[in-house]
VMD Tcl script that draws the C-alpha trace (Angstrom):
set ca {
  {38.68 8.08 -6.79}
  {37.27 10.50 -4.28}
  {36.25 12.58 -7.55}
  {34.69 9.68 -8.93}
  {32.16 9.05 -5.77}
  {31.82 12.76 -5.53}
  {30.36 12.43 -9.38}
  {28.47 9.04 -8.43}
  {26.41 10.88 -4.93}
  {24.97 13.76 -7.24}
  {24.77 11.76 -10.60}
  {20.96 10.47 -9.56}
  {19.61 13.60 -8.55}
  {20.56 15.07 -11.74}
  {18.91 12.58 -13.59}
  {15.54 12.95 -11.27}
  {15.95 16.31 -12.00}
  {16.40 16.32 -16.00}
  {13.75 13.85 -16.09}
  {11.16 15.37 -14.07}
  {11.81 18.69 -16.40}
  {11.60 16.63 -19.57}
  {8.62 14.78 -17.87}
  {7.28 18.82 -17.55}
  {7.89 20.00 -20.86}
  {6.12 17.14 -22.71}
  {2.90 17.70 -20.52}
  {3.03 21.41 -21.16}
  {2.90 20.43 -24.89}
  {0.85 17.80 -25.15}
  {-1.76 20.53 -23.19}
  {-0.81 22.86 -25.87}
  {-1.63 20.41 -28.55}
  {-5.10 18.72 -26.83}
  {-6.62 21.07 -24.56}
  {-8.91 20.05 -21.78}
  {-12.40 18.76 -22.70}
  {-15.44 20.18 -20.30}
  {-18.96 18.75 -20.71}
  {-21.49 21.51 -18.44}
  {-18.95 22.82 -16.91}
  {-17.32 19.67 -15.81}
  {-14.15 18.41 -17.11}
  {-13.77 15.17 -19.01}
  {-10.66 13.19 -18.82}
  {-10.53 11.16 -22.29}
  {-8.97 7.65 -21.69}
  {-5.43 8.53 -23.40}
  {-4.24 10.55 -20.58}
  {-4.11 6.49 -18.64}
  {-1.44 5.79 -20.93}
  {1.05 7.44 -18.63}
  {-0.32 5.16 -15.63}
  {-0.07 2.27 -18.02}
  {3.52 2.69 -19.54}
  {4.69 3.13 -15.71}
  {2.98 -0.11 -14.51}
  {4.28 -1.64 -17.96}
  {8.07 -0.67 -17.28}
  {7.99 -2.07 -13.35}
  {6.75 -5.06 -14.57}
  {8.61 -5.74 -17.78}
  {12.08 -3.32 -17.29}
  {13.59 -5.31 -14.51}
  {13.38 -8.74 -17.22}
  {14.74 -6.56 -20.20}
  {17.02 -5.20 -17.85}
  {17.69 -5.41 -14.60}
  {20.85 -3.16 -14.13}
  {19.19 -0.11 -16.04}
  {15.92 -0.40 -14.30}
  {17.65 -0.40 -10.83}
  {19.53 2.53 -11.90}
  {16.83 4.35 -13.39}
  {13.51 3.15 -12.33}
  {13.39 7.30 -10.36}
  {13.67 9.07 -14.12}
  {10.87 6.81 -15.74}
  {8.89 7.58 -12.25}
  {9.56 11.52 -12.06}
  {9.24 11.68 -16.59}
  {5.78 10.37 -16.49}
  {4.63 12.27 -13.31}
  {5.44 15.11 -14.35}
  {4.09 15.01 -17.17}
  {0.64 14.03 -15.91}
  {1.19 16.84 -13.55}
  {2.06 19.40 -15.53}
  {-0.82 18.35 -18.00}
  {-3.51 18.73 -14.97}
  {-2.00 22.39 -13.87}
  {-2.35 23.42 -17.57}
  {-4.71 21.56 -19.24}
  {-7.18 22.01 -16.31}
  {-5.87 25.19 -14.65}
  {-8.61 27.54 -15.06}
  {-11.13 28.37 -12.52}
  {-14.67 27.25 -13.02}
  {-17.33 29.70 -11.56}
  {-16.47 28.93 -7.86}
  {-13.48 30.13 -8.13}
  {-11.71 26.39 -7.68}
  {-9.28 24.93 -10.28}
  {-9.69 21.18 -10.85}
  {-6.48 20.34 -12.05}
  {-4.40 22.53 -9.29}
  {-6.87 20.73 -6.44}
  {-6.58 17.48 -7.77}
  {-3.00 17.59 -7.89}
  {-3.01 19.59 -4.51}
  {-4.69 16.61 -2.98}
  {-2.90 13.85 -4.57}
  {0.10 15.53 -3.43}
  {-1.24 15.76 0.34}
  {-2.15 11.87 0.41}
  {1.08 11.21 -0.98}
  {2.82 12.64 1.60}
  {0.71 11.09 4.22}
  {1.19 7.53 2.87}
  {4.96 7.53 2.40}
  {5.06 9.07 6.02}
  {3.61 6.48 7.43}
  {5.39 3.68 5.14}
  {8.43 5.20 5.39}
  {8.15 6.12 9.39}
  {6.72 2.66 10.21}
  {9.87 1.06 8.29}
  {12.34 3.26 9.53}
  {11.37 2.66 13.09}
  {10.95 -0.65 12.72}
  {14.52 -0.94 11.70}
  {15.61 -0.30 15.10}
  {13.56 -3.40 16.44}
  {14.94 -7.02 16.64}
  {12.66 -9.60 17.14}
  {14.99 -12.69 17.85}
  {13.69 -15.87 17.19}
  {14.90 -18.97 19.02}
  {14.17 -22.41 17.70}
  {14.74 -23.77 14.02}
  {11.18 -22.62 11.81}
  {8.89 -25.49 11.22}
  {5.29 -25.29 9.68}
  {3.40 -24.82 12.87}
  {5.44 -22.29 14.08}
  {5.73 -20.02 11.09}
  {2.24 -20.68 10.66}
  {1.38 -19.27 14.38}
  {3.78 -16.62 13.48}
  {1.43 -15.66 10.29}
  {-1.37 -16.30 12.73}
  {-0.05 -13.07 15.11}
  {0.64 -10.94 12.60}
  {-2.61 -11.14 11.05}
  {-4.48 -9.46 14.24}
  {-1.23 -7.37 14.97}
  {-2.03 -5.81 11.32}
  {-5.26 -4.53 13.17}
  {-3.20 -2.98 15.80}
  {-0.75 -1.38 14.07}
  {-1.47 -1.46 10.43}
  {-0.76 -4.01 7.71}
  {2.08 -1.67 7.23}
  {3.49 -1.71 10.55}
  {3.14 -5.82 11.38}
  {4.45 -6.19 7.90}
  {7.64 -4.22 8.13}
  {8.01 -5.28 12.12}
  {7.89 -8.94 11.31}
  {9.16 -9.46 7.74}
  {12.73 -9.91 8.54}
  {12.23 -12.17 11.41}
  {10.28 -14.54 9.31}
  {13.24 -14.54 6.67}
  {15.76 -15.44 10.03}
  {13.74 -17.83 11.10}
  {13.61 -19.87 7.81}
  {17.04 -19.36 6.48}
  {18.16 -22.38 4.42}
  {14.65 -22.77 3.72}
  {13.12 -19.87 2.68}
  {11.49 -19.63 -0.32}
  {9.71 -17.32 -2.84}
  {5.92 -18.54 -1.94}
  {6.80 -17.87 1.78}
  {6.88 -14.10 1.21}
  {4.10 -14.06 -1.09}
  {1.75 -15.99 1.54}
  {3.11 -13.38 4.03}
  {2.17 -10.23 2.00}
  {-1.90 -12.01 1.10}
  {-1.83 -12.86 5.05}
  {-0.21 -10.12 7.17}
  {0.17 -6.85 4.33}
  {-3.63 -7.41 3.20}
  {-6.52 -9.70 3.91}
  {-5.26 -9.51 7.46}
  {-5.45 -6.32 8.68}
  {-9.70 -6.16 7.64}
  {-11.17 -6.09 11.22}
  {-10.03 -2.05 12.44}
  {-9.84 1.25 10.58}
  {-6.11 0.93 11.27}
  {-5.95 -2.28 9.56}
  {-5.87 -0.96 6.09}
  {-5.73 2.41 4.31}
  {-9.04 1.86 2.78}
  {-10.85 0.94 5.45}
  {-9.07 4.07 7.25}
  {-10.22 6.48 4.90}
  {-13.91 4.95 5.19}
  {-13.49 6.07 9.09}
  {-12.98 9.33 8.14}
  {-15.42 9.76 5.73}
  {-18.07 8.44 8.77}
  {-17.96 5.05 8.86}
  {-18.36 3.96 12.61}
  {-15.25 2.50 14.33}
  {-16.18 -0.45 15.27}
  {-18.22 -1.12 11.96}
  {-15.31 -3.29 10.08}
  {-15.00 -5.58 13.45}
  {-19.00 -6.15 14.08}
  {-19.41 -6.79 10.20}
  {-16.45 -8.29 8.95}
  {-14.89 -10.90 11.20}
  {-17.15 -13.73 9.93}
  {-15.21 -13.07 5.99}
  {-11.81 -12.11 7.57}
  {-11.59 -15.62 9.49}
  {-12.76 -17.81 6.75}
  {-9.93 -15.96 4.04}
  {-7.19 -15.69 6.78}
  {-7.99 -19.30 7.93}
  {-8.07 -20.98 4.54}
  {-4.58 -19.09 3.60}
  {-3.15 -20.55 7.00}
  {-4.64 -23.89 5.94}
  {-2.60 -23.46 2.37}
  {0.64 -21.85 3.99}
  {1.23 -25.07 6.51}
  {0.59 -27.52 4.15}
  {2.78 -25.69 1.32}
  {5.47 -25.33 3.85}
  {5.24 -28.90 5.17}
  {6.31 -29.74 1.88}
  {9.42 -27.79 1.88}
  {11.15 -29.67 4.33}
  {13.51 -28.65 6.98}
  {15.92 -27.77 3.93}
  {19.73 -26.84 4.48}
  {20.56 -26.02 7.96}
  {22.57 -22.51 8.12}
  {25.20 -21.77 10.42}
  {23.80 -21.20 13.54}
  {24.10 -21.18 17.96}
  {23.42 -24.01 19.13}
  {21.09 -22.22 21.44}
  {19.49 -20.92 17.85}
  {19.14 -24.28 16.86}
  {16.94 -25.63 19.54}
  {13.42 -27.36 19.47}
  {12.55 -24.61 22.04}
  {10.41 -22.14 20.03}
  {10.31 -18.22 21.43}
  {10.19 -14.61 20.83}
  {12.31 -11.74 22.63}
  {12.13 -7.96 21.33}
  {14.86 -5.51 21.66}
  {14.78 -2.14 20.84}
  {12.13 -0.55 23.13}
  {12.72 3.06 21.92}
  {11.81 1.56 18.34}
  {9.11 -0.13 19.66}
  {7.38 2.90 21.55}
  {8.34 4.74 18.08}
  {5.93 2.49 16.34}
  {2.98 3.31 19.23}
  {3.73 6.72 18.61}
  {3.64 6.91 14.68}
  {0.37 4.51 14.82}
  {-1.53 7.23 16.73}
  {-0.42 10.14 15.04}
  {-3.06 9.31 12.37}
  {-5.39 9.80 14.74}
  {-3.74 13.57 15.64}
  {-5.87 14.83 12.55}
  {-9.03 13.33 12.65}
  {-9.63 14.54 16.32}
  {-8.80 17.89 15.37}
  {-11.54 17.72 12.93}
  {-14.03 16.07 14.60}
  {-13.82 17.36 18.22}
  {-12.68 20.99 17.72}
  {-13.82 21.97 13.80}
  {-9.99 22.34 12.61}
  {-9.02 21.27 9.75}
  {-5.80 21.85 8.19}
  {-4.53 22.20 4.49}
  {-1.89 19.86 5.49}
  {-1.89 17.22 7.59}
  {-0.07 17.50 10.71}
  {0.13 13.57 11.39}
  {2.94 12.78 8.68}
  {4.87 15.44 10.42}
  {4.72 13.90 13.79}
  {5.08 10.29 12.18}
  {8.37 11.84 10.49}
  {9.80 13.50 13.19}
  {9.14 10.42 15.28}
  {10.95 8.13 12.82}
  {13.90 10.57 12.24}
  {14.65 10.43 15.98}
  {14.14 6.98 16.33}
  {16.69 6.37 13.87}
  {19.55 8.51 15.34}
  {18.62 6.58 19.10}
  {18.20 3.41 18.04}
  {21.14 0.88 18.45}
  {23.09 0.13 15.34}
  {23.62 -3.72 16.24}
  {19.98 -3.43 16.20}
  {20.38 -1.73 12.59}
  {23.23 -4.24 11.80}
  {21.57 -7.42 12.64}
  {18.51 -6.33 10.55}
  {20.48 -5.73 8.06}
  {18.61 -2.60 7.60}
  {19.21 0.07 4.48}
  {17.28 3.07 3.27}
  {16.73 1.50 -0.16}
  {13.20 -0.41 0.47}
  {11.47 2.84 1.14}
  {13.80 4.97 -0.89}
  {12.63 2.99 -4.19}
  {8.88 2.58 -3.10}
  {9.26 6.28 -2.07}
  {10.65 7.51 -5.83}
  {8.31 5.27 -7.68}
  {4.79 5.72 -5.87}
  {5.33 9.38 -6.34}
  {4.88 8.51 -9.95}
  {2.24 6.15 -9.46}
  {-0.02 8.52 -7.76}
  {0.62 11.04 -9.73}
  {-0.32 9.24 -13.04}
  {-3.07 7.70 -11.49}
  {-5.22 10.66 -11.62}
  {-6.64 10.40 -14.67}
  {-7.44 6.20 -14.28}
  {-9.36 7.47 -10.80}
  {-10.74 10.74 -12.22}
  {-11.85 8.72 -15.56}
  {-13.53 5.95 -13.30}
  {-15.53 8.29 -11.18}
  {-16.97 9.96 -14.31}
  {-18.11 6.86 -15.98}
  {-18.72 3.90 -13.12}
  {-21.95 5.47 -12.56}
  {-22.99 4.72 -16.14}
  {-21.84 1.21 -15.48}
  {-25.41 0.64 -13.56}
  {-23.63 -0.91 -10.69}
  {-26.22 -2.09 -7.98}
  {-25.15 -5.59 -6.86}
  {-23.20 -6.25 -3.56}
  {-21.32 -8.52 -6.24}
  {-20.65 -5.94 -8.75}
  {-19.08 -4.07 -5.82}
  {-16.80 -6.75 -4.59}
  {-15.51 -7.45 -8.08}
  {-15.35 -4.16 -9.57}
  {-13.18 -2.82 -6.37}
  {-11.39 -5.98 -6.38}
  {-10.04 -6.04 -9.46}
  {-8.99 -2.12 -9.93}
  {-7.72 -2.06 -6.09}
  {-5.03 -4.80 -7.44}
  {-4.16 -2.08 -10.41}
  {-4.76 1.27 -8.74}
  {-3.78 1.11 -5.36}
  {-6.64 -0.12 -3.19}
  {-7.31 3.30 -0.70}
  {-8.48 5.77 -3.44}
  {-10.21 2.78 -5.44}
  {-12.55 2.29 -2.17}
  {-13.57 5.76 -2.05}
  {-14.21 5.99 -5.88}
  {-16.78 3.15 -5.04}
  {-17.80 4.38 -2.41}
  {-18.80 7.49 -4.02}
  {-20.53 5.20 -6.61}
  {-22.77 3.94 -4.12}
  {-23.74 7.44 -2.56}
  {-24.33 8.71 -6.33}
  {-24.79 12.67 -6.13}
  {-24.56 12.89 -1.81}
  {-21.57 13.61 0.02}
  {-19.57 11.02 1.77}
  {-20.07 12.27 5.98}
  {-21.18 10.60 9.13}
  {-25.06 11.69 8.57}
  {-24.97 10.35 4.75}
  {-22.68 7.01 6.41}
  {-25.67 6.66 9.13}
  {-28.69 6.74 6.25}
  {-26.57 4.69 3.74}
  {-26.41 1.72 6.49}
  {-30.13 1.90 7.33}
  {-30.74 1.60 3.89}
  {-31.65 -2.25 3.22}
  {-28.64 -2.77 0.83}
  {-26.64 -0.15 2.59}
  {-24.59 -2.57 4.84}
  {-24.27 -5.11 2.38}
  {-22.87 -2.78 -0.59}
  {-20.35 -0.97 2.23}
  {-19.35 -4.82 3.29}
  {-18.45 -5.95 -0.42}
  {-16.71 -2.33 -1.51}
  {-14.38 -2.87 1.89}
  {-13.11 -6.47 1.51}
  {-12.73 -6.07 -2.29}
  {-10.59 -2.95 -1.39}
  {-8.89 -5.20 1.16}
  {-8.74 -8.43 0.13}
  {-8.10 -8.01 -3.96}
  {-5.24 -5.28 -2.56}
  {-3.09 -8.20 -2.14}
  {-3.56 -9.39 -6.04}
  {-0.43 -6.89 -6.78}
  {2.52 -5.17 -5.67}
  {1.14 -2.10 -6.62}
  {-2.55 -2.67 -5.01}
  {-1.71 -2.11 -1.14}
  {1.38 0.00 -0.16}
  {2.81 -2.62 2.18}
  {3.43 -5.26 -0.83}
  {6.20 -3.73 -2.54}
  {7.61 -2.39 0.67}
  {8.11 -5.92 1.88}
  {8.89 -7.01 -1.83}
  {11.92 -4.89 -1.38}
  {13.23 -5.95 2.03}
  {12.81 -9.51 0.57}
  {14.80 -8.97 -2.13}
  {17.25 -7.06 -0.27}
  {17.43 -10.15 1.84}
  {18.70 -12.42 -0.85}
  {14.92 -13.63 -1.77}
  {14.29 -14.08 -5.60}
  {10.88 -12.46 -5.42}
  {8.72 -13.07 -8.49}
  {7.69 -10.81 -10.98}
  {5.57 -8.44 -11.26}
  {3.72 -10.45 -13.52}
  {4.57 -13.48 -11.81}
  {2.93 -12.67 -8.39}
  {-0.06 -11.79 -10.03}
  {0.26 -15.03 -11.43}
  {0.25 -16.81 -8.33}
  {-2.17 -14.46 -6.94}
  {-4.71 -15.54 -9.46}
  {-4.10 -19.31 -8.59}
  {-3.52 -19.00 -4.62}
  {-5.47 -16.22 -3.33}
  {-8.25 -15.67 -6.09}
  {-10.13 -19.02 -5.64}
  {-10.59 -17.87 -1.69}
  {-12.10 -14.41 -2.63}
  {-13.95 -16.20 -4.72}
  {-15.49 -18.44 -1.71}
  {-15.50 -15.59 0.44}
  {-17.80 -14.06 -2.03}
  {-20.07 -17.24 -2.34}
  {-20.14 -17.45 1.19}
  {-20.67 -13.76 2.88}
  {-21.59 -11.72 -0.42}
  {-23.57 -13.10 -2.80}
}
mol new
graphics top color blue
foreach p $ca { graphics top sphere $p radius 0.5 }
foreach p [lrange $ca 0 end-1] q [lrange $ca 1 end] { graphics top cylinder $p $q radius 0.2 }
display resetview
């Protein structure tokens, strides 16, 4: 027996591992066999090498329904196969160095590398630290107060990130609504709290982050966008508390009488988790300053290390009732962890092959922007979607707080930065894949005993829930 778990701890790594080198070989043929394409010096990434991107987004949709005990078993090798492929294709393929000296397929991968380490830091700190936090709930859920609840997390999201309110408050929502919980409450919670709520700060949301460091001022999201972010968030509250009116009070679980109470409240334990979280939050801050206030800027970020350091301790202090009566486990972030790395790094090519031909696409409209970011943010992760956009709209200039300053004192300038940010933000939630929160909080659901839908099957609901409000918002603030 001990034999047996000693084979079943080291069987997975072996597979990464004999995937990611079959993953490696294929790429270094298929570079062999159809060589990189340059057009005046520039290269051209033809549309096949999406297929990768495709076939992964393909399997996490379809795999689990064919499936579901080889997918969960296997979902790293189909991950690491088709990154590494891409990968190995870009180091190859595009390895040479043009006449600066620079090779586009080592610095794209160099810097896809470098943001994936900074987002699953920050998932992956924010959710570890957070599992040291208990946020006990007293009182029996009813529609007004898990609609307050959603309420609280939507400005927390601005505090602390759509990631942090998402992972901080997630399981406390499923407490509070056990015997009654269902599917649609999760998927309200990741549109409300993981997405359209966290619009008002740079912290918010990635993209909106990433727009601060390209220039964007601060307090630009809160001055321009409160007037769309209240109308969405409010007309999703409005749809949550009359959904969940019509749930009921459902089947009672086994609970303290004290639990059980019409007396509604909140208490937090864990304060070393809690001061965690402050501390991960503004470590992404640690970089920025160094670039703006003293001209350093590193290769690699030294945020994700403090954010990881941060988390590791806080996990080794933090109280294991605390652990225990989250039921927390590594798996959430393990799997989005093993599969994002394949997601970013087969999304090159989609980005790369965007940027080279949305300019042709004529795109001048605030409305072109809000749709055209909408929809690929659901498909392509919303972050890097909102600078490819944004670059669209600053055609040849580069994206820096003097280019920022003349875009928005252009006369469309304000308006076409409004429409690429809450497409980025708002359409993110239209996926699990569009905004790195979703699938994190997909997979504590699940692990909760939730029968998420699909992959296929939130979009589904996306399209009939939260669609029809973008589509007002757009009517309303955009058009």
């Amino acid at each position: 027996m001990a034999d047996h778990g000693h084979k079943k701890q080291f069987e997975g790594p072996l597979c990464w591992a004999a995937s990611t080198i079959a993953g490696a070989l294929v790429g270094f043929l298929v570079a062999k066999l159809a060589p990189a394409v340059y057009e005046a010096g520039h290269p051209i990434v033809p549309l096949w090498l999406v297929a990768p991107f495709a076939l992964l987004l393909l399997s996490i949709a379809v795999m689990p329904f064919i499936s579901t005990h080889f997918w969960h078993h296997h979902f790293p090798d189909i991950s690491f196969f088709l990154g590494a492929l891409v990968a190995v294709y870009y180091m190859v393929a595009y390895g040479a160095a043009d006449a600066t000296g620079h090779s586009y397929g080592l610095h794209t991968l160099g810097h896809t590398l470098i943001e994936y380490y900074s987002f699953i830091a920050l998932i992956g700190s924010l959710y570890v630290a957070s599992g040291g936090v208990v946020i006990d709930t007293r009182g029996r859920a009813t529609p007004s107060w898990n609609t307050g609840l959603l309420a609280i997390g939507a400005v927390l999201a601005n505090v602390i990130g759509t990631t942090g309110a998402s992972v901080l408050l997630i399981r406390p929502f499923i407490r509070s609504n056990r015997g009654r919980i269902r599917p649609l409450h999760v998927v309200f919670f990741i549109f409300i709290i993981s997405n359209c709520g966290g619009a008002l700060t740079p912290i918010g949301d990635p993209p909106l982050f990433l727009g601060y460091l390209k220039g964007v001022p601060f307090a630009w999201t809160l001055v321009n966008l409160w007037k769309p972010w209240l109308l969405v968030v409010g007309i999703l509250l409005a749809m949550f508390y009359v959904y969940d009116r019509r749930v009921g009070p459902g089947t009672p679980p086994e609970i303290p009488d004290d639990a059980s109470t019409h007396h509604h409240g909140l208490r937090i334990r864990g304060a070393t988790g809690v001061a965690a979280l402050a501390v991960i939050v503004a470590a992404i801050f640690i970089d920025p300053l160094l670039s703006r206030r003293f001209g350093v800027s590193l290769a690699v970020p030294i945020g994700p290390v403090v954010q990881i350091a941060v988390a590791i301790a806080a996990y080794i202090i933090a109280d294991k009732a605390n652990h225990a009566a989250n039921g927390f486990s590594l798996f959430p972030v393990k799997e989005v962890g093993l599969l994002f790395v394949g997601i970013f790094l087969t999304m090159m090519p989609a980005l790369s092959y965007l940027s080279h031909h949305a300019p042709a696409w004529n795109i001048t409209s605030p409305t072109a922007y809000y749709f055209l970011t909408g929809v690929l943010s659901a498909g392509l992760d919303n972050a890097p979607t909102y600078l490819s956009f944004l670059q669209v709209a600053f055609g040849d200039q580069a994206i820096n707080p003097e280019s920022v300053a003349a875009f928005l004192a252009m006369p469309q300038g304000p308006q076409i930065l409004e429409a690429v940010s809450l497409g980025a933000v708002f359409f993110g939630a239209m996926s699990y894949i569009g905004n790195g929160p979703n699938f994190m909080v997909r997979s504590i659901a699940q692990a909760s005993e939730v029968r998420m839908p699909s992959f296929f099957g939130y979009i589904g609901l996306a399209c009939a829930i939260l669609l029809p409000v973008l589509v007002v918002a757009w009517a309303v603030f955009i058009r």
